[in-house]
Structures are given as structure tokens and as C-alpha cells.
C-alpha positions in Angstrom: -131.1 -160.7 20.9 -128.4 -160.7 23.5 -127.4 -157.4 23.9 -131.1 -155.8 24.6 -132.5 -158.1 27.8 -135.3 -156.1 28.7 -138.1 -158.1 30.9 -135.7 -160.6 31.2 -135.3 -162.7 34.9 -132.2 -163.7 36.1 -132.2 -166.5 38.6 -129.9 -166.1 41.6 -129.4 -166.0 45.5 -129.0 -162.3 46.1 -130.2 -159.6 48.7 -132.8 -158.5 46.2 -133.9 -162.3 45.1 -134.9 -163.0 48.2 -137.2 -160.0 48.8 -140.9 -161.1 48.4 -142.2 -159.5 44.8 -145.1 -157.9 47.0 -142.6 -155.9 48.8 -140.4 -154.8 46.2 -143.3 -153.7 44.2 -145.0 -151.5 46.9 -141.4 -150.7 47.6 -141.3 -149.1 44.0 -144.5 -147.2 44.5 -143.2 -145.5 47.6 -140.2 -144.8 45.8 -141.6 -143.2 42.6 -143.5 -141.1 45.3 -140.8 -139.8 46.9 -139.1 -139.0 43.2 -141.9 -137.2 42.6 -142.0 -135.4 45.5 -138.3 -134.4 45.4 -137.6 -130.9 44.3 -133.9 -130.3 44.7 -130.5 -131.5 44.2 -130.0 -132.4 47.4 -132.9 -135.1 47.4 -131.8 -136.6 44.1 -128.5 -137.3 45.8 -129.5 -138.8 48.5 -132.2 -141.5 46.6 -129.4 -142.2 44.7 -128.1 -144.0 47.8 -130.8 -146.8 47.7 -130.5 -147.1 43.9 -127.0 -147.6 44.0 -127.7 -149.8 47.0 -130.4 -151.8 45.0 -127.4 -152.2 41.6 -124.7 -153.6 44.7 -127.0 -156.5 46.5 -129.1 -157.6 43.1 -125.8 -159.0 41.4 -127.3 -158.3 37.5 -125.5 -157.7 34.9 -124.4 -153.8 34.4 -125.4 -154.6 30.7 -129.1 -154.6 31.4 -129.1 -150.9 33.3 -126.7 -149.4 30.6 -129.4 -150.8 27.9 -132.5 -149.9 29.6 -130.9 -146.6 29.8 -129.4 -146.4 26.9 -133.3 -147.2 24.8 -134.3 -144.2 26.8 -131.7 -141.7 25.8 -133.6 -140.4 23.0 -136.6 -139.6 25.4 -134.2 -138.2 28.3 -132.9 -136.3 25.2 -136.3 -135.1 24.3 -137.2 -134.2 27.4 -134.6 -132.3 28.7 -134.6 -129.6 25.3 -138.4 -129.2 25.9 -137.8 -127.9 29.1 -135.3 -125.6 28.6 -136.4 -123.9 25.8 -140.0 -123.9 26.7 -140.2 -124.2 30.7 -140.1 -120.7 32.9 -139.3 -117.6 32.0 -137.4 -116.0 34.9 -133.8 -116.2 34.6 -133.4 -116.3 31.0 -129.9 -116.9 29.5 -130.9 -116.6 25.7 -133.9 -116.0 23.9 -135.3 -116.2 20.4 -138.5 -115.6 19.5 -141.2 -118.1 21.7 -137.8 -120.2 22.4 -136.6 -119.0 25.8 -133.6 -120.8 27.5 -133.9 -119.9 31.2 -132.1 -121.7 34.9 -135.4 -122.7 35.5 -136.2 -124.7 32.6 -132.9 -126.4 32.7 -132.9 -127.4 36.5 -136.7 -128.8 35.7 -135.1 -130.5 32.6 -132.7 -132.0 34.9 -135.3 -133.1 38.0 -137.1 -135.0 34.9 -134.2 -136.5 33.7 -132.9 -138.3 37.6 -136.3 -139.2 38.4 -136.6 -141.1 35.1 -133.2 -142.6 35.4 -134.0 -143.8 38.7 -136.8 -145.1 38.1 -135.9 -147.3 35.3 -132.9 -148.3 36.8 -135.0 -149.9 39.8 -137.6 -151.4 37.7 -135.3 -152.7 35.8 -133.7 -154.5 38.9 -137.1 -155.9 40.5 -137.7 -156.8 36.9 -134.6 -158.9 36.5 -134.7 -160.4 40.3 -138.4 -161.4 40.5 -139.9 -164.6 38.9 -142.9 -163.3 36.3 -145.3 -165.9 38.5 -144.4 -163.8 41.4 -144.7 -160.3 40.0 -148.3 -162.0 38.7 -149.2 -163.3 42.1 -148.1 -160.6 44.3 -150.6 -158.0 41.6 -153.1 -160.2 42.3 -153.0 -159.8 46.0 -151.9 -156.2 46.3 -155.0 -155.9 43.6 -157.2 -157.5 45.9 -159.8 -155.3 47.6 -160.8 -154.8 43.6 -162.7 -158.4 43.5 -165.8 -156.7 45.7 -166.5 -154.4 42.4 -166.2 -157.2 40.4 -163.0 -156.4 38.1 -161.1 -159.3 37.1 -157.6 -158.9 38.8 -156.2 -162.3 37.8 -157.2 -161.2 34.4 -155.8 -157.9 34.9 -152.3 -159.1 36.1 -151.3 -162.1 33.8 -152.2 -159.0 30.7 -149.3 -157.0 32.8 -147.4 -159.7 33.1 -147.5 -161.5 29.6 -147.1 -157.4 28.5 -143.3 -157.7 29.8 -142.8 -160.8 29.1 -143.4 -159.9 25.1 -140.8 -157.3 25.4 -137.8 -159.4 24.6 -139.8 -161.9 22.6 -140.7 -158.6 20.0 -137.3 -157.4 19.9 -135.6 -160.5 19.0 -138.2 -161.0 16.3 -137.4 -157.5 15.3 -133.7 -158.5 15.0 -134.5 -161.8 12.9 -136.8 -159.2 10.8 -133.4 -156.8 10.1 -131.1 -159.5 9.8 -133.8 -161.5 6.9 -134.3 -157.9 5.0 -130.5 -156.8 4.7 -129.9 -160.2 3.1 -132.7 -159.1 0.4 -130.8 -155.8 0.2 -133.8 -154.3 1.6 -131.2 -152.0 3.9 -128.4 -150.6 2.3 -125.6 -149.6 4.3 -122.5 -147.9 1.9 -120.1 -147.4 5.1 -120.0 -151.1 6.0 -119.1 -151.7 2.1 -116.0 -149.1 2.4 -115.1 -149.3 6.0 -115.6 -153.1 7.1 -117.1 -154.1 10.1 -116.5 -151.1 12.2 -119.9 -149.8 10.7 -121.7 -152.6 10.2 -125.4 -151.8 10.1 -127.0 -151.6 13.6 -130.3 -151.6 14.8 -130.7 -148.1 15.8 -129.7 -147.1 12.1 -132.1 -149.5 10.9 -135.0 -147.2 12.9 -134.7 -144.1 11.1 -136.8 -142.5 8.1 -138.1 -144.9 5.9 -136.0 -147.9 6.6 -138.4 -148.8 9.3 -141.2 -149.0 6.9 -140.5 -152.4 5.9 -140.4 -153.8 9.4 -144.0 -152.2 10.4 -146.0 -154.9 9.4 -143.8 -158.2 9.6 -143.1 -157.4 13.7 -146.8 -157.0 13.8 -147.4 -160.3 11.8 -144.9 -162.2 14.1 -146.1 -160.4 17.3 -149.8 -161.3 16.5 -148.2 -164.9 15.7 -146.7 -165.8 18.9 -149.7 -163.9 20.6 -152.2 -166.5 18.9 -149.9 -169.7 19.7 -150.0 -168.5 23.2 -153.6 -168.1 23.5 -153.6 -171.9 22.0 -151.0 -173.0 24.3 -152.6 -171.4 27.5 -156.2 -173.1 26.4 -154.3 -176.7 25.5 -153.4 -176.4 29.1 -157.2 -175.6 30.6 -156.3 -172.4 30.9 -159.9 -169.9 32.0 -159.6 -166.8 33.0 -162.8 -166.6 34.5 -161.6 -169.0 37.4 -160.6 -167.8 40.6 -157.4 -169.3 42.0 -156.5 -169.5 45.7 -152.7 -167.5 45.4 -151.1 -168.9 49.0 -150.1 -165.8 50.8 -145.8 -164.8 50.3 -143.5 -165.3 53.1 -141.8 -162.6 54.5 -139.0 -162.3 56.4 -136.9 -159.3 58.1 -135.3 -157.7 55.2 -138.7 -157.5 54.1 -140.0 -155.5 56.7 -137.1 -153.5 56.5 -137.2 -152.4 53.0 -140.7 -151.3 53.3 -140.2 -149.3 56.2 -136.8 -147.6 54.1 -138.9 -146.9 51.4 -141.8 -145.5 53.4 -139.3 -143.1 55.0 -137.6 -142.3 52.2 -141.4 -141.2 51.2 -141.8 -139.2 54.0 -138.2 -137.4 53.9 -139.2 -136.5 50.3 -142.2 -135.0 51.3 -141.1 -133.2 54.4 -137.6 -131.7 53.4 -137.3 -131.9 49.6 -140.6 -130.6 48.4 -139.0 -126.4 47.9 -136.5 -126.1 45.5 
């Protein structure tokens, strides 16, 4: 499926390549903290700096923010209405019954609606400029101090990371789904008959009412399918996940250093100066 590549790594020599996947993971913690703990307009401006510093020194394709964005639209969407008709009640600007839109439930629509944004726009880049091995190994030791109770944390990160892996696997079998059930007629689709190609069938029209009742159970089928021939390939290979593995300890280097202690502060500045709003 080319034009969705979510979970999808792309190699290259950039700023953000050579991070360690240790750091640009705690990096992301420190950095939904900080969203978190902004309040105001002011704040979201100014973590937009590092985001839009993050999108210039990756080098990834544009396409894969506008899609991960544009997959969350509906949410964002969702989100933002909630809250202004149901959030607050000082400040109202029309009312209706138990709907109520007020300032307040607007500007909280709209702090939901960057931090989200932000958010997935940065994992999409660590995502995209990080090896799965190394997002796996750097869980494992940022997951460490967990071996003493006795959880399995190698266990624990190759589920996270076979999770994302699965995402573009799905949807492509999702797309060979559509494509083998409109050629059965299962979809109809009366404006691409009239009109041509301009409204071809999509997959977004596909997902609506009942036309996505006929693709419930063959994307489970196929996802259960290629979840079984991995579980054969992994024990073909001696695969046991009751092992322990000796992961050698990342290299880090000065950007590294640096882009932790950016992120921490950025944390702290959050906290300090962009808590009221």
C-alpha cells in the first residue's frame, strides 16, 4: 500500500538517523511531558520549534506526516466538538439545551488538538528514522531495572515492536482485501460508473456503514495468518523467549547528549512558565 507507510523505516544518513534509539525515545517521553504540561498558546508555539526542527534534519518523506495526520483527522475532529460543546461553562457563546459552546471549551479543544498533532508528528519521525532492532534493544535497556521483579522485558518489547511492525503489513492486506471484493461487486460505487476515475472508490469510502462488514473477518483471517507464519518462522530460527540476551550497550555521541538535555529543558520550561493559561 504505498500511499499509507505507517511503521515504516527509512534508511538514511541524517541528523535524526544518527541519534541512538535510546535517546530519541526518552527524548519523546520528555517531550509528551512538556505537551502535557503546556497550557497556553504561547507554549504550543514554541514546541513547535523542535518539531519543525525534528521534520528539517530527519529528511522523510512529507507524505508519511500528512498520512499519519491525515488517519487522525476524524479523531482530532471528534475531539475538538466534544469539547466545545460539552467542556466549561463560563464564557458561553451559544447554548441549547445540555449543548453549551463556550471560549473555554474551544481553547481546551484546541490544546488537545496541537498536543496530538505534535505528538504524532514526532513519533512518526523516530519511527521512520530508527531501525525496529534498535527501538527493541533500546526498550529493553531503558526497561531494565524491571528484570529484578521478574517481568519479561525482552518479551515485553519484541510484542511492541512486532505491534508496529504489523501496522503496514494489515493495511496492505486490507487494500488486497478491497481491491479482491470490488472485483466480486461486493462494493458498488455508482459515481466512478458516471464520472470516470475522478471518483474512483477509495479506501476511506470503503470504511463506512456496512461496506466494512465484509472486510471484518478476512483482515482478521489474514492478520492471524501472517501472525501464525511468523511465530513458525521465529521458532525455525531457535527463536525462545524465555532466554536472556546480552544487548551491547548503544554508542552515544554529542548530539546525543545534546538532545536529551533540549528535551529535558523544554520539560522544565513547560512546567515552570506554561502550566496557567
Amino acid at each position: 500500500m504505498q500511499r499509507i507507510n505507517i511503521g515504516t523505516f527509512y534508511s538514511g544518513s541524517s541528523f535524526m538517523h544518527g541519534l541512538a534509539a535510546q535517546t530519541k525515545i526518552v527524548s519523546l517521553l520528555f517531550f509528551i511531558a512538556a505537551e502535557v504540561c503546556t497550557q497556553n498558546l504561547t507554549g504550543f508555539v514554541i514546541l513547535s520549534v523542535p518539531v519543525f526542527f525534528s521534520i528539517v534534519l530527519s529528511n522523510t518523506p512529507l507524505r508519511l506526516l500528512f498520512c499519519g495526520l491525515k488517519n487522525t483527522l476524524i479523531f482530532l475532529c471528534v475531539i475538538f466538538i466534544l469539547n466545545s460543546l460539552f467542556y466549561g461553562t463560563s464564557g458561553s457563546l451559544w447554548s441549547f439545551g445540555i449543548i453549551h459552546i463556550t471560549k473555554d471549551g474551544i481553547v481546551q479543544g484546541l490544546r488537545i488538538v496541537c498536543r496530538i498533532i505534535h505528538i504524532v508528528i514526532v513519533s512518526s519521525i523516530i519511527n521512520a528514522t530508527t531501525a525496529p532492532k534498535k527501538i527493541s534493544d533500546a526498550l529493553c535497556r531503558l526497561l531494565y531495572p524491571l528484570r529484578f521483579f521478574k517481568i519479561p522485558i525482552e518479551t515485553f518489547a519484541l510484542m511492541i515492536n512486532i505491534a508496529v511492525q504489523f501496522i503496514p503489513v494489515i493495511l496492505a492486506e486490507t487494500e488486497k482485501i478491497i481491491s479482491a471484493q470490488k472485483m466480486r461487486g461486493a462494493f458498488s460505487d455508482k459515481k466512478a460508473l458516471l464520472y470516470g476515475a475522478k471518483h474512483r472508490l477509495r479506501l476511506h469510502n470503503v470504511l463506512q456503514g456496512k461496506n466494512i462488514l465484509p472486510l471484518i473477518l478476512p483482515v482478521f483471517l489474514a492478520a492471524f495468518q501472517r501472525a501464525d507464519e511468523l511465530a513458525i518462522a521465529m521458532e525455525a530460527r531457535g527463536y525462545r523467549g524465555e532466554r536472556k540476551r546480552k544487548i551491547p550497550p548503544e554508542k552515544k555521541r554529542l548530539r546525543d547528549y545534546a538532545v536529551m538535555t533540549g528535551s529535558v529543558l523544554c520539560c522544565f520550561v513547560a512546567m515552570l512558565f506554561f502550566r496557567s493559561s
